[in-house]
C-alpha positions as CSV (number, residue, x, y, z in Angstrom):
1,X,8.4,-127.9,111.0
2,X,10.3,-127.6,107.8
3,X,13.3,-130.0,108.5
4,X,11.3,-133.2,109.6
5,X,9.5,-133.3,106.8
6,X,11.5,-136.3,105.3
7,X,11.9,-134.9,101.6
8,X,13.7,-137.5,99.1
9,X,14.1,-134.9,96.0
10,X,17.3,-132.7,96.9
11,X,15.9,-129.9,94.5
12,X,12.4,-129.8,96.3
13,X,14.3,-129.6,99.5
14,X,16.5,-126.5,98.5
15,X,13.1,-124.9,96.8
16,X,11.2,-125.3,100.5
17,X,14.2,-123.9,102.0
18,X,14.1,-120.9,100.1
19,X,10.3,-120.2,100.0
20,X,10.0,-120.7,103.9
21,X,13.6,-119.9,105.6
22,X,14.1,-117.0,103.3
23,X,11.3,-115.4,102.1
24,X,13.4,-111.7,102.8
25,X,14.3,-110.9,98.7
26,X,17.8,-109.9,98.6
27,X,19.3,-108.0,95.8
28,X,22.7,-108.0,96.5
29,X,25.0,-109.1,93.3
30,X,27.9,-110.8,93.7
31,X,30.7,-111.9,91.6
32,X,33.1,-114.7,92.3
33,X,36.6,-114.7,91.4
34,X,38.7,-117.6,91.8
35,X,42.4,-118.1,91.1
36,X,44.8,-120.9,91.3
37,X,44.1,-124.7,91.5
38,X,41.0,-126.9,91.6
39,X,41.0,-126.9,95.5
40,X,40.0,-123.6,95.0
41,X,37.8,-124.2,92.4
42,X,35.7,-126.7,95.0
43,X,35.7,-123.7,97.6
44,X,34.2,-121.7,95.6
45,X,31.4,-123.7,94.4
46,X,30.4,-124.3,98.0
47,X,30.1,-120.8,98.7
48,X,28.1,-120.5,95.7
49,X,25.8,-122.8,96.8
50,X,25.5,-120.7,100.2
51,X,24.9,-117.6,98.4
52,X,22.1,-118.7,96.1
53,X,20.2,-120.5,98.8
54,X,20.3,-117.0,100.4
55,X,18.7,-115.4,97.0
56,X,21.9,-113.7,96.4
57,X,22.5,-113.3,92.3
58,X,25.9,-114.5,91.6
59,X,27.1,-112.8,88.3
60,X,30.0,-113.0,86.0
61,X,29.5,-109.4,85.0
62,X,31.8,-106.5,86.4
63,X,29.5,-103.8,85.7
64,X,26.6,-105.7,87.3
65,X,28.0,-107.0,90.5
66,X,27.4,-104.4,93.8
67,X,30.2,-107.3,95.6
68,X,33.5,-109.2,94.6
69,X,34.8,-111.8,96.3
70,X,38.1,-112.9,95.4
71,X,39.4,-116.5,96.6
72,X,42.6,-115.9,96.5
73,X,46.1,-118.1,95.5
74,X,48.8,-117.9,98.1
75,X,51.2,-120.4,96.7
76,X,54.4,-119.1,94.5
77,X,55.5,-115.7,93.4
78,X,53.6,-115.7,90.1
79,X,50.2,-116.8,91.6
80,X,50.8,-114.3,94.4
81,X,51.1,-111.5,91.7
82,X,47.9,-112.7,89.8
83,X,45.9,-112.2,93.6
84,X,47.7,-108.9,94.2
85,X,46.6,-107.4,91.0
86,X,43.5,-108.8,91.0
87,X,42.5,-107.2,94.0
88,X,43.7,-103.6,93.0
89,X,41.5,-103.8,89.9
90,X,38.7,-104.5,92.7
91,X,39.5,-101.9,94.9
92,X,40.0,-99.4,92.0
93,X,36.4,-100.3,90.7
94,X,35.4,-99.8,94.4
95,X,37.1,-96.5,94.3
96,X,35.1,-95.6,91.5
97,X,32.1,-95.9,92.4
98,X,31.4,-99.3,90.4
99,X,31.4,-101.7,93.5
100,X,29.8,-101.2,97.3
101,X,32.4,-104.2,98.4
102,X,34.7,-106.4,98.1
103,X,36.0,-109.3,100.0
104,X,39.3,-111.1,100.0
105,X,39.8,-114.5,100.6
106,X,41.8,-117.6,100.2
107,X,45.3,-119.0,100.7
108,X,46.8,-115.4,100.0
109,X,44.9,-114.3,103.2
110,X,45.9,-116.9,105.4
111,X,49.7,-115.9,104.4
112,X,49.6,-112.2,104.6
113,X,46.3,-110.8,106.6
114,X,48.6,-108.4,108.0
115,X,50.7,-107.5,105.4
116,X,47.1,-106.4,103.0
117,X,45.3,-105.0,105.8
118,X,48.0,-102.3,106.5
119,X,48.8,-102.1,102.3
120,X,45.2,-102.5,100.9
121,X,43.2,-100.9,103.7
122,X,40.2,-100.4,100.7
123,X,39.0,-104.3,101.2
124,X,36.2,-104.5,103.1
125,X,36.5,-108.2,104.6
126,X,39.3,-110.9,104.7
127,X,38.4,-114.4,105.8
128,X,41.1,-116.8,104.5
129,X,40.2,-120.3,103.1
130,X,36.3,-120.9,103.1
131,X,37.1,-124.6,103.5
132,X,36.9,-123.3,107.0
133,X,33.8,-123.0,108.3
134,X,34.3,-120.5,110.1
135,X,36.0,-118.8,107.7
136,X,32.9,-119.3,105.7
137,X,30.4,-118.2,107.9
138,X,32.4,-114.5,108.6
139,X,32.2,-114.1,104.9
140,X,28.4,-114.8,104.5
141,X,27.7,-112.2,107.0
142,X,29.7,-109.8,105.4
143,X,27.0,-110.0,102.8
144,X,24.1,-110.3,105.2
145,X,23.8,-113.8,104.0
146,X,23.3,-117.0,106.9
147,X,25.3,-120.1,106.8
148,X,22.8,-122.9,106.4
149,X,24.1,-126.6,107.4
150,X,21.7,-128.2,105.7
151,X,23.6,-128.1,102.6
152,X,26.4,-129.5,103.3
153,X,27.9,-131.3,100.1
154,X,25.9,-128.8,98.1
155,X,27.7,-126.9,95.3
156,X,26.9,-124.9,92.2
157,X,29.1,-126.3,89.4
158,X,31.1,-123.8,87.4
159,X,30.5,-124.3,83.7
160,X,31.5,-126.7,81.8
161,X,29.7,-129.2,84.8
162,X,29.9,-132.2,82.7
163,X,33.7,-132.8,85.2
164,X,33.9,-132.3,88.4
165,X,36.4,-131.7,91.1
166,X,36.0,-133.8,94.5
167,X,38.1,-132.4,96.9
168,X,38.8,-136.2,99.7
169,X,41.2,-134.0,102.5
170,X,41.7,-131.1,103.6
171,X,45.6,-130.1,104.5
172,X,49.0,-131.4,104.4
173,X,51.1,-133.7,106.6
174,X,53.9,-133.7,103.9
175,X,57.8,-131.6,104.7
176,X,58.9,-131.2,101.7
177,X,61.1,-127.8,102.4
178,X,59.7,-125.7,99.5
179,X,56.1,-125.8,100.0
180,X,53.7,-123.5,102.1
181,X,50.8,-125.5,101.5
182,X,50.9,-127.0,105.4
183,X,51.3,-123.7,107.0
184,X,48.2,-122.3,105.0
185,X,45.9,-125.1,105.0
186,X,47.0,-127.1,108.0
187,X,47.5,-130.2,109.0
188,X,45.8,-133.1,106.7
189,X,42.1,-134.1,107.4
190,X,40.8,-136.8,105.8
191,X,37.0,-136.3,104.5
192,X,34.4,-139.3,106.2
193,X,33.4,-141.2,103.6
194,X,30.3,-141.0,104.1
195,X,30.5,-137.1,103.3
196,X,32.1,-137.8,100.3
197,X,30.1,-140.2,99.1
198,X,27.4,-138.3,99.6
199,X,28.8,-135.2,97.8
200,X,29.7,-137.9,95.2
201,X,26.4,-139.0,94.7
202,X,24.9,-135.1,94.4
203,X,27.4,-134.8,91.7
204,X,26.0,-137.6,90.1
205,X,22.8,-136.7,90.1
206,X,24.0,-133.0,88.5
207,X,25.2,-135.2,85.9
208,X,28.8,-135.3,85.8
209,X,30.3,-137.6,83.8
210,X,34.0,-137.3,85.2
211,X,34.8,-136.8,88.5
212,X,38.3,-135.9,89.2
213,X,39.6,-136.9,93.1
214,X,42.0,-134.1,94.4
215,X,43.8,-133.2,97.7
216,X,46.9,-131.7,98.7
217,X,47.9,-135.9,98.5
218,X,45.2,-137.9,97.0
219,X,47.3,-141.3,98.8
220,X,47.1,-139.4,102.2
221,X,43.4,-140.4,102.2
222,X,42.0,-142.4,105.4
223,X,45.3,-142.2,107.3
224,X,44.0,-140.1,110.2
225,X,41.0,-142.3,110.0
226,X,41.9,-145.7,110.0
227,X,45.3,-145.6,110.7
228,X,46.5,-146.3,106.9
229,X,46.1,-144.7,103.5
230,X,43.0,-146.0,102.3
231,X,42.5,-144.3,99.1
232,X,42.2,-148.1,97.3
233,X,38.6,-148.8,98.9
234,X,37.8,-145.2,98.6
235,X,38.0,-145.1,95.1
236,X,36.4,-148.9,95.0
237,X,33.3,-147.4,96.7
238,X,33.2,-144.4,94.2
239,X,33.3,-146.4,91.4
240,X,30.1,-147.8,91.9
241,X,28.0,-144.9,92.1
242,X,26.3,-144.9,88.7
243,X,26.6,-142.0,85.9
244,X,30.5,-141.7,86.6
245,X,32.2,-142.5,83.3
246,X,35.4,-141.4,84.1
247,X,37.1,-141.2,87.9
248,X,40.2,-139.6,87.8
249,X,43.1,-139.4,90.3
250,X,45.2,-136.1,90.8
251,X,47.9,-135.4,93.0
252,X,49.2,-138.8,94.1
253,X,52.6,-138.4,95.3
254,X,54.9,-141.2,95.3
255,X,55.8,-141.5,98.9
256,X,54.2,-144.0,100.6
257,X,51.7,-144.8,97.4
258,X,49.2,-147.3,98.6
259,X,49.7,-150.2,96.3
260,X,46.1,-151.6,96.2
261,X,45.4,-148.5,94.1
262,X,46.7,-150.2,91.6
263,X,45.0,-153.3,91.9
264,X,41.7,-151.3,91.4
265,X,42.8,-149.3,88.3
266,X,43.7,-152.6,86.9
267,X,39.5,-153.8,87.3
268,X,37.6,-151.0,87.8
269,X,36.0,-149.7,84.3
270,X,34.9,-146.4,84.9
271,X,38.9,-145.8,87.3
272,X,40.5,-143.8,84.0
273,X,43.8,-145.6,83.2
274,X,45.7,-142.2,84.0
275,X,47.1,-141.0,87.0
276,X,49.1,-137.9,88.1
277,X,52.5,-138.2,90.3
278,X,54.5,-134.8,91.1
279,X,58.0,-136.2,91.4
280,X,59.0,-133.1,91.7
281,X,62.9,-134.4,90.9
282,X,64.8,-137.9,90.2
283,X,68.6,-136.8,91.8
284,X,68.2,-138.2,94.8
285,X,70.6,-134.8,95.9
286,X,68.1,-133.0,95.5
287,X,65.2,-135.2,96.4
288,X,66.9,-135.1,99.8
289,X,67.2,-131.0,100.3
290,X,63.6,-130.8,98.9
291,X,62.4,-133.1,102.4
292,X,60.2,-135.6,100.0
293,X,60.7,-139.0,101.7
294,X,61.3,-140.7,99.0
295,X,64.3,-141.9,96.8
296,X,65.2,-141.9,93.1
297,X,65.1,-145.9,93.2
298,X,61.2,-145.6,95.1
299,X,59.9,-143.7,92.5
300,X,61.1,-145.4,89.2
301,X,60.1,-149.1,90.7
302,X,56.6,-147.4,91.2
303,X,56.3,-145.7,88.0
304,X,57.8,-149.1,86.4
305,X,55.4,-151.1,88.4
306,X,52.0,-148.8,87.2
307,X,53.2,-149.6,83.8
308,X,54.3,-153.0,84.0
309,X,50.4,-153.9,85.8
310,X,48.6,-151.5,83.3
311,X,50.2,-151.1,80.2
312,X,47.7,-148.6,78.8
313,X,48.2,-146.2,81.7
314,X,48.6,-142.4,81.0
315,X,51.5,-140.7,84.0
316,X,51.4,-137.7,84.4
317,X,54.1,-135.3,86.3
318,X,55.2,-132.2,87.8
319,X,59.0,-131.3,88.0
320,X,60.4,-128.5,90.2
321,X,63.1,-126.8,88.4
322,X,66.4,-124.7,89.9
323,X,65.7,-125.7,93.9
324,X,68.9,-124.4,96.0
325,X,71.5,-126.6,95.3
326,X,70.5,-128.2,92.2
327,X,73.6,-129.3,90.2
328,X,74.4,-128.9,86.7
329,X,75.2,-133.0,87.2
330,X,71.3,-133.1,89.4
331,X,69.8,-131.4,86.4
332,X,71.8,-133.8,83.8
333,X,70.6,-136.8,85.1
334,X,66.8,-135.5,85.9
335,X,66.8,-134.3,82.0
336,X,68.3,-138.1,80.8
337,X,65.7,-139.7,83.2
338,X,62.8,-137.5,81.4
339,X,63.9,-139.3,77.7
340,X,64.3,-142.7,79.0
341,X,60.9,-143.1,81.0
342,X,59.0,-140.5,78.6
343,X,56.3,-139.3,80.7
344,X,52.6,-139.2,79.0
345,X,51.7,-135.6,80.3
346,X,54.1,-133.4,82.3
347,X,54.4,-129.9,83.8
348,X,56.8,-127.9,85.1
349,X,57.5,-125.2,87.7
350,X,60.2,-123.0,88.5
351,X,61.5,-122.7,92.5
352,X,60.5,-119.4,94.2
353,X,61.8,-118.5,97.4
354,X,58.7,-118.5,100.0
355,X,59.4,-117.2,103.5
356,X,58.6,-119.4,105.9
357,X,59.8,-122.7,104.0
358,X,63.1,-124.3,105.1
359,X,64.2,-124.2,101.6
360,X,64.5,-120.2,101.9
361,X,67.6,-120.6,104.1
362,X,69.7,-122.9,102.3
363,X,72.7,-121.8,100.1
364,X,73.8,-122.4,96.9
365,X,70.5,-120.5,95.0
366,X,70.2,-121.2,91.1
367,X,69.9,-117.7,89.2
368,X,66.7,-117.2,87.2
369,X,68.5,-117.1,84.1
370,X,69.5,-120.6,85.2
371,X,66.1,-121.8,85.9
372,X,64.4,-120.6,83.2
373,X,67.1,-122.4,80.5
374,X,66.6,-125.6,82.6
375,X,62.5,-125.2,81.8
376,X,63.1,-124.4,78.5
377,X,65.6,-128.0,78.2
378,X,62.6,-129.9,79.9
379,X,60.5,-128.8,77.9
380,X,61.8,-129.4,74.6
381,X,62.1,-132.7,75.7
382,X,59.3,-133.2,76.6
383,X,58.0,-131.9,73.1
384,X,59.9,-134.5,71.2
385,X,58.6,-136.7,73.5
386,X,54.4,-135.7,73.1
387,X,55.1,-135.6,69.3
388,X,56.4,-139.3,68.7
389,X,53.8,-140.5,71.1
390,X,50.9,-138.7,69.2
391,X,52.6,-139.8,66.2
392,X,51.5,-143.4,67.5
393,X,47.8,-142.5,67.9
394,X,47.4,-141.9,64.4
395,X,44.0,-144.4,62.8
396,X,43.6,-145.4,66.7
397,X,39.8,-144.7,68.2
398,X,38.9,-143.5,72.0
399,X,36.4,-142.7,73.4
400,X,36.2,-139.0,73.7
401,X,34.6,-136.5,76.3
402,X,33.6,-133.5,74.1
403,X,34.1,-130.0,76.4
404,X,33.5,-127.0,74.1
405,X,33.3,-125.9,70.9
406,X,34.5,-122.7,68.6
407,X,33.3,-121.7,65.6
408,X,34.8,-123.9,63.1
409,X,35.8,-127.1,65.7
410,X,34.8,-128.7,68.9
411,X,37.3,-129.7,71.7
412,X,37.6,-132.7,73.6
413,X,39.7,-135.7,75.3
414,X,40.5,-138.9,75.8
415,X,41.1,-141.0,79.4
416,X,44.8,-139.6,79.0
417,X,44.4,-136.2,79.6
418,X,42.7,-134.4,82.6
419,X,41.1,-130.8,81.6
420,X,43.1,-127.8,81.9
421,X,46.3,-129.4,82.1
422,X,47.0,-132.2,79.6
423,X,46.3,-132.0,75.7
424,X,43.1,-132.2,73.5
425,X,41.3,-133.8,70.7
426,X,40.3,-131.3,68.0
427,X,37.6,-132.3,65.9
428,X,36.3,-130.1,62.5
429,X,32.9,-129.2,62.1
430,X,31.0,-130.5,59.2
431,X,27.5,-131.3,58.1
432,X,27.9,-134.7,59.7
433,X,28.4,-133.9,62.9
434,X,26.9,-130.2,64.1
435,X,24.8,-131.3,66.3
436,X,27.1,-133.0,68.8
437,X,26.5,-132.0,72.5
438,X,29.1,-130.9,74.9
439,X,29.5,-133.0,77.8
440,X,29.0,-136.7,75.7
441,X,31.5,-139.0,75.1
442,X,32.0,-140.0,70.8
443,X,34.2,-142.6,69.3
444,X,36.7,-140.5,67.3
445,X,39.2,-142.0,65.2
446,X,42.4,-139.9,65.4
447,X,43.6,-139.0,62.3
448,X,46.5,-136.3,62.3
449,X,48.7,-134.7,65.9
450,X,50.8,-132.2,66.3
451,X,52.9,-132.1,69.7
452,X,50.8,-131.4,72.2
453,X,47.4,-132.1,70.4
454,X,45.1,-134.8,68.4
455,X,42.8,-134.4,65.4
456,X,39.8,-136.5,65.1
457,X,36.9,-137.3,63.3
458,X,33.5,-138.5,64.9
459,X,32.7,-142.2,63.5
């Protein structure tokens, strides 16, 4: 009787759901642990959701929790580490007496079942990615919890919820010979748009004032749909839900960019003027044994176009450093290209060898030594680089999106920087402005920098 009662107010719905589907009080406590990127991030909020709808008390304290569930990152040898250790503090606590459980899932699951089944035998459940619903539902019952459909696009946002992450796809089709990513997540899938509209509009009426569009490849989006990337309309029909300030693109790789992406940066207001392209490399060399598609002279008319057709565009970039076969002359002409197109925001990583990836059998490995002086050169580059341009803000005013504060200063940004990754606006505290709320945007006039960060006053 319950679901045709036709029910407009999405927290009325979840409050009948839980008076008359599950009256049963559960006091399980669970804490959630998630590590690596944003994708994750999403995951987890959707099995938050789950949980809560099935009265389970999600906590953030050790001592309180009787469950952990870890979502786990698969995808290089530091992020491994981070998982591996992070489960033996769980198990230890387990051990201990200080847990009943504790679940293990993720991209580090999917990699290695068998390799932490026989090694950690301790963990009570592993389920790998909970993007799967299967995946999902196994881990709910692990916890005597049910899977209920009804709330599909339903998450609990991690704090600060003023940004959110909206994961469009699922997967990768890409080669590129270094990465993992297809053999743990699959193939791509391409979200309907209806779906993600309607996840869009819950957002919205969570309030969240950025939303920030991930995928393994944001530009992969519709292709398995509609037979062509069709991220351009995708983000044309997001932009006009209302209460998004900011929408933000992540992960667009340069291959095969859908130019009409462009076109609707260039009109839409609330489409931030920023967008974030892992080139991953310039020598073409390399481009080649890294299997990305793409060529030196593809990737800087793009970049040159997005500036050219928005000249107040922030790019963004990741670099892969010391991949087999990487030249002294490959590097050289990667580092020169860094100073001449100066980059707005840019990250680095340092190859790994992953089994499993083609690039694990080629010759001619860089020594870590190498890499790391290679990451240190890129980065003082791209230090000078962040220091003259903040040198330029200086008496400029943005609009900024305040996300915390300390105890003498608040933090925010402007359109140019996504959270977590890029840089910040620091503003002092003073009599004048204490009572400024986290999650609002302010006009801040910028009035001193130092590389990799603004200072502002509210006006």
């Amino acid at each position: 009787m319950l679901f045709i009662i036709p029910l407009k107010n999405r927290e009325l719905q979840l409050h009948f759901f839980r008076i008359f589907v599950y009256m049963k009080v559960k006091s399980c406590k669970i804490k959630i642990i998630t590590l690596g990127c944003s994708k994750n991030i999403v995951d987890s909020e959707f099995l938050t959701a789950q949980l809560s709808a099935n009265n389970m008390e999600i906590t953030g304290s050790d001592k309180k929790a009787d469950v952990v569930i870890i979502n786990t990152c698969g995808f290089i040898n530091d992020a491994k580490k981070e998982s591996v250790n992070t489960i033996l503090k769980a198990v230890a606590n387990k051990l201990n007496g200080k847990l009943k459980k504790v679940i293990v899932a993720g991209c580090l699951v999917e990699r290695y079942i068998t390799e932490l089944k026989k090694e950690i035998p301790e963990i009570d459940k592993l389920v790998g990615t909970v993007d799967n619903r299967k995946n999902l539902k196994n881990l709910l019952n692990e916890v005597d919890a049910d899977y209920i459909k009804e709330l599909a696009g339903e998450r609990v946002l991690t704090a600060p919820s003023h940004f959110s992450y909206l994961k469009i796809s699922e997967g990768c089709d890409r080669k590129c010979s270094f990465c993992v990513i297809p053999q743990i997540r699959g193939r791509h899938r391409s979200k309907k748009l209806h779906v993600i509209l309607n996840e869009a509009k819950l957002l919205a009426e969570k309030d969240v004032r950025e939303l920030i569009i991930i995928a393994q490849d944001s530009t992969y989006w519709g292709k398995d749909i509609y037979g062509k990337r069709k991220l351009g309309m995708l983000l044309s029909k997001l932009s006009e839900i209302k209460n998004f300030k900011w929408i933000r693109i992540m992960y667009a790789y340069p291959s095969g960019f859908p130019q009409d992406v462009i076109s609707v940066m260039k009109h839409s207001e609330n489409i931030c003027r920023y967008i974030d392209i892992p080139i991953q490399h310039i020598s073409d060399n390399v481009l080649k044994r890294m299997k990305r598609g793409t060529t030196s002279k593809t990737i800087i008319n793009l970049l040159e176009k997005l500036r050219k057709e928005i000249p107040d565009i922030a790019i963004r970039t990741t670099l892969l450093l010391g991949h087999p076969g990487e030249t002294e002359k490959d590097f050289e002409e990667l580092l020169n290209f860094i100073g001449e197109f100066k980059f707005d925001r840019l990250g680095t990583f340092i190859y790994s060898d992953e089994e499993g990836t083609p690039s694990f059998n080629l010759r001619n490995k860089i020594p870590q030594k190498e890499k790391l002086l290679r990451q240190k050169l890129i980065h003082n580059a791209q230090r000078e680089i962040s220091y003259n341009n903040n040198m330029k803000e200086i008496e400029k005013v943005y609009e900024v999106l305040i996300d915390g504060k300390e105890k003498n200063y608040y933090t925010g940004r402007t359109y140019k920087d996504a959270p977590e990754v890029d840089q910040q606006v620091v503003i002092s505290k003073n009599k004048k402005n204490r009572n400024i709320e986290i999650g609002k945007f302010y006009n801040v006039g910028i009035c001193d920098f130092e590389e990799f960060d603004l200072f502002g006053k509210i006006l």
